[in-house]
Structure formats: C-alpha cells, structure tokens
Residue frames as a rotation matrix with the C-alpha (Angstrom) as fourth column:
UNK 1
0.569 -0.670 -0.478 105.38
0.574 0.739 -0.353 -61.94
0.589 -0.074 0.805 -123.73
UNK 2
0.869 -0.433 -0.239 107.72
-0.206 -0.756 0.622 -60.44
-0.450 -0.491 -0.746 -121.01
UNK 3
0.665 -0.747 0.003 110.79
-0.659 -0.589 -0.467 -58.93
0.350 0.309 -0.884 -121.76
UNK 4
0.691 -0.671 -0.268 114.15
0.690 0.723 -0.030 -61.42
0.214 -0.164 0.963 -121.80
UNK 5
0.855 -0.427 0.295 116.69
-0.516 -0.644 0.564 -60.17
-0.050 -0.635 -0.771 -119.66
UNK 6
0.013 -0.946 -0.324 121.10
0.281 0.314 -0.907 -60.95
0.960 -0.079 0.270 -120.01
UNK 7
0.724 -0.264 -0.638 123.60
0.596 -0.227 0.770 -61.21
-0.348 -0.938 -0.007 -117.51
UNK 8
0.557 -0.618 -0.555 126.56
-0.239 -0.759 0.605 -59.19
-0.795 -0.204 -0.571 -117.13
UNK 9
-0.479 -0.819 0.318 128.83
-0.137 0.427 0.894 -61.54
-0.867 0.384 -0.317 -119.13
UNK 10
0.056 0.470 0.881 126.03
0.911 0.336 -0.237 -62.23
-0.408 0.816 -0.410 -121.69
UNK 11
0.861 0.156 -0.483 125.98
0.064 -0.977 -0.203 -58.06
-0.504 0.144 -0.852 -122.00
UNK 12
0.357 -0.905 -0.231 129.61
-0.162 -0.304 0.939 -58.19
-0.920 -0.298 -0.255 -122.05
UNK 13
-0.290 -0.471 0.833 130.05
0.479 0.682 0.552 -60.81
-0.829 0.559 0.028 -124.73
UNK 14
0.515 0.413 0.751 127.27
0.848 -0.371 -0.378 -58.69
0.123 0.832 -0.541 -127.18
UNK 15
0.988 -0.151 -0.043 129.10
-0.157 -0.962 -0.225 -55.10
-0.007 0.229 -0.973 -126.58
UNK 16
0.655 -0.756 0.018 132.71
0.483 0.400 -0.779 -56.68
0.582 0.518 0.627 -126.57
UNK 17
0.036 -0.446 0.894 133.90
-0.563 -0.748 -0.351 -55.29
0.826 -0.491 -0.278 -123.29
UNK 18
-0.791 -0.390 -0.472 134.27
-0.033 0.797 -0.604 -56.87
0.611 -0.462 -0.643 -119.80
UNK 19
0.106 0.964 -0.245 131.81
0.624 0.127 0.771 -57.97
0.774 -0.234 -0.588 -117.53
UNK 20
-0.450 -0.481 -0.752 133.63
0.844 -0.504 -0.182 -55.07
-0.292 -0.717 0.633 -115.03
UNK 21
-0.978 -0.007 0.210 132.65
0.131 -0.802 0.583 -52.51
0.164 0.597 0.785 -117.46
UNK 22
-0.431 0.898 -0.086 129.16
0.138 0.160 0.978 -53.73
0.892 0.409 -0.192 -118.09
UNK 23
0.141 0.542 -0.828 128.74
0.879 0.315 0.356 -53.27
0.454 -0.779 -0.432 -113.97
UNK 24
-0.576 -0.547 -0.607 130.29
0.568 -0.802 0.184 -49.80
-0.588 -0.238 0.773 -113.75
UNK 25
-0.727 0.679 0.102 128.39
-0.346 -0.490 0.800 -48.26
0.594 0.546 0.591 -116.65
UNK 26
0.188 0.982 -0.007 125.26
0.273 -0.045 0.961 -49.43
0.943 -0.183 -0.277 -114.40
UNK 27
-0.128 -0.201 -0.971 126.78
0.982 -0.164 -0.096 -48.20
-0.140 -0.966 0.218 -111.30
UNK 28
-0.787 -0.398 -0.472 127.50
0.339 -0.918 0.208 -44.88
-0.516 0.004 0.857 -113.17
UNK 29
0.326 0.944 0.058 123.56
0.276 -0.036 -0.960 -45.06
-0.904 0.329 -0.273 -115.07
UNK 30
-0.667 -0.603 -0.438 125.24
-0.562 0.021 0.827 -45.49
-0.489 0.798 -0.353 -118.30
UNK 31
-0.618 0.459 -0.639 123.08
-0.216 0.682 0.699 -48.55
0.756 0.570 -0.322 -118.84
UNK 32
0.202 0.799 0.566 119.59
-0.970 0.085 0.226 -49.64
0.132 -0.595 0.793 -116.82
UNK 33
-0.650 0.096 -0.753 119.55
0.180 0.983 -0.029 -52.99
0.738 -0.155 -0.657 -115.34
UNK 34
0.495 0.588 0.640 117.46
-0.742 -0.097 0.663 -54.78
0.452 -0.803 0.388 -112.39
UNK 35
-0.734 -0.638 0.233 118.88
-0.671 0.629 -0.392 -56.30
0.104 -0.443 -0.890 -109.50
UNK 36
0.017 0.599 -0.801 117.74
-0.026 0.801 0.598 -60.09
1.000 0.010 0.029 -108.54
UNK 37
0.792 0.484 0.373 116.79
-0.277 -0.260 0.925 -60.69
0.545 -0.836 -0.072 -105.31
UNK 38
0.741 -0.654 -0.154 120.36
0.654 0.648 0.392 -62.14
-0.156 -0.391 0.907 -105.01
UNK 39
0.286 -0.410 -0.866 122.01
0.053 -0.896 0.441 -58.79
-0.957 -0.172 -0.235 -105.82
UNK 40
-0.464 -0.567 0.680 123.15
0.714 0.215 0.666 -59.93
-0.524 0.795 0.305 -109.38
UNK 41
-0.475 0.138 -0.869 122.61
-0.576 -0.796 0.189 -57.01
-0.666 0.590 0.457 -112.32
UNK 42
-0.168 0.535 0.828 119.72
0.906 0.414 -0.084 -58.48
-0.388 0.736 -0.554 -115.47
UNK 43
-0.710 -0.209 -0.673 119.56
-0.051 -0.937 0.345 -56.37
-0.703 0.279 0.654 -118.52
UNK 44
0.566 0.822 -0.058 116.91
-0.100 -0.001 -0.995 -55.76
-0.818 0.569 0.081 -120.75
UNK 45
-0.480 -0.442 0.758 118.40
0.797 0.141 0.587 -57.44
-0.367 0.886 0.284 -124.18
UNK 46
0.403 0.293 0.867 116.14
0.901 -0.295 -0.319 -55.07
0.162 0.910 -0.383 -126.10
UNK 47
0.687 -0.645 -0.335 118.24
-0.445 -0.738 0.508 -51.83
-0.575 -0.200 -0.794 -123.93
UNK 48
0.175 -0.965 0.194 121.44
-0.104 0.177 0.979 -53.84
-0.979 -0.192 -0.070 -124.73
UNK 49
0.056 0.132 0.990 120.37
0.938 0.333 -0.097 -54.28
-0.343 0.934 -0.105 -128.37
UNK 50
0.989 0.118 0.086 119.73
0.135 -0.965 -0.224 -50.76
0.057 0.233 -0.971 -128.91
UNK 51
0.427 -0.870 -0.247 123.26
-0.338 -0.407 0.849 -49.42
-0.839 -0.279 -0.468 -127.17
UNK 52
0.166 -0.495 0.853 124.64
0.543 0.768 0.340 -52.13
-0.823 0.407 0.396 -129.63
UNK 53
0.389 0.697 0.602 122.87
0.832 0.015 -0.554 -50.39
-0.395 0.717 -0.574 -132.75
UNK 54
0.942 -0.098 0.321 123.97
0.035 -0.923 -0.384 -47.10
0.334 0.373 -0.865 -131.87
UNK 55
0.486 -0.874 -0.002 127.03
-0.279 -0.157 0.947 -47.91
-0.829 -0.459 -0.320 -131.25
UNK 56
-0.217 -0.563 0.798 127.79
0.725 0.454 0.517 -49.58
-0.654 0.691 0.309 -134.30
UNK 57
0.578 0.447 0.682 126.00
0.788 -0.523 -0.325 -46.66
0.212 0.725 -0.655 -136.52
UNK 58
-0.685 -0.715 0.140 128.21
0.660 -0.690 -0.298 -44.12
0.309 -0.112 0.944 -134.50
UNK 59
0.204 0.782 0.589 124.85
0.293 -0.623 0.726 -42.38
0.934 0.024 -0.356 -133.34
UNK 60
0.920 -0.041 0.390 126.42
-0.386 -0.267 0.883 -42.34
0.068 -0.963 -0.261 -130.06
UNK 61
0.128 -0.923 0.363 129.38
-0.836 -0.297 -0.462 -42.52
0.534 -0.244 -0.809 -128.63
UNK 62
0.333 0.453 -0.827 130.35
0.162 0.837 0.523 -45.49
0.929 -0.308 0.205 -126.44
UNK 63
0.709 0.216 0.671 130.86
-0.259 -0.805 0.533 -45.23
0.656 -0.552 -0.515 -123.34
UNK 64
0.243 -0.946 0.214 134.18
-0.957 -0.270 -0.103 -44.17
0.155 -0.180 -0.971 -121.75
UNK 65
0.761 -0.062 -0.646 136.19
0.077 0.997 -0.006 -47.92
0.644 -0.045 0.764 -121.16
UNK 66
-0.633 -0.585 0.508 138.89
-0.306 -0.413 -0.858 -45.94
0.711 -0.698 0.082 -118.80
C-alpha cells in the first residue's frame, strides 16, 4: 500500500499549531514533506504521527513556535 500523505492544515490540525508553522518548520527541515507538482507541501502522516508521539512523551522537544 503507498504511504497516505496530509496537507498543511491537516498537519496543523494533528500537532495543534498553524498551518504557517507547519510550512516554516519544512522550510527550516524541521519536518520532511513533498512538493506537488502545484507547489503545495504533502506530509507523510506516518512522519507527522511520529513528531506527534514524541512530542506528547516529551522525547523531544517541539519545535520552536517563535
């Protein structure tokens, strides 16, 4: 099965931040994404699932919202 990909705003809504953020952390390689051939940012849910995880365990830090 291939891999299900989010948008920004779907990212946004699971990590509880804006969809600004969610496009900056991949500007700044915070978070992987691929662009569509229409320029638009798709994340790998199972990347965005992880981050989630370890964010919520405290195994990591999130990343900076400034």
């Amino acid at each position: 099965p291939s891999p299900e990909y989010l948008s920004r705003a779907e990212v946004a809504g699971l990590l509880g931040v804006s969809a600004n953020t969610v496009a900056r952390w991949a500007r700044e390689g915070r978070i992987s994404c691929l662009r569509t051939l229409g320029g638009h940012r798709r994340f790998s849910r199972a990347v965005v699932e992880e981050l989630l995880r370890q964010m919520k365990a405290g195994g990591a830090p999130p990343p900076d919202k400034g």
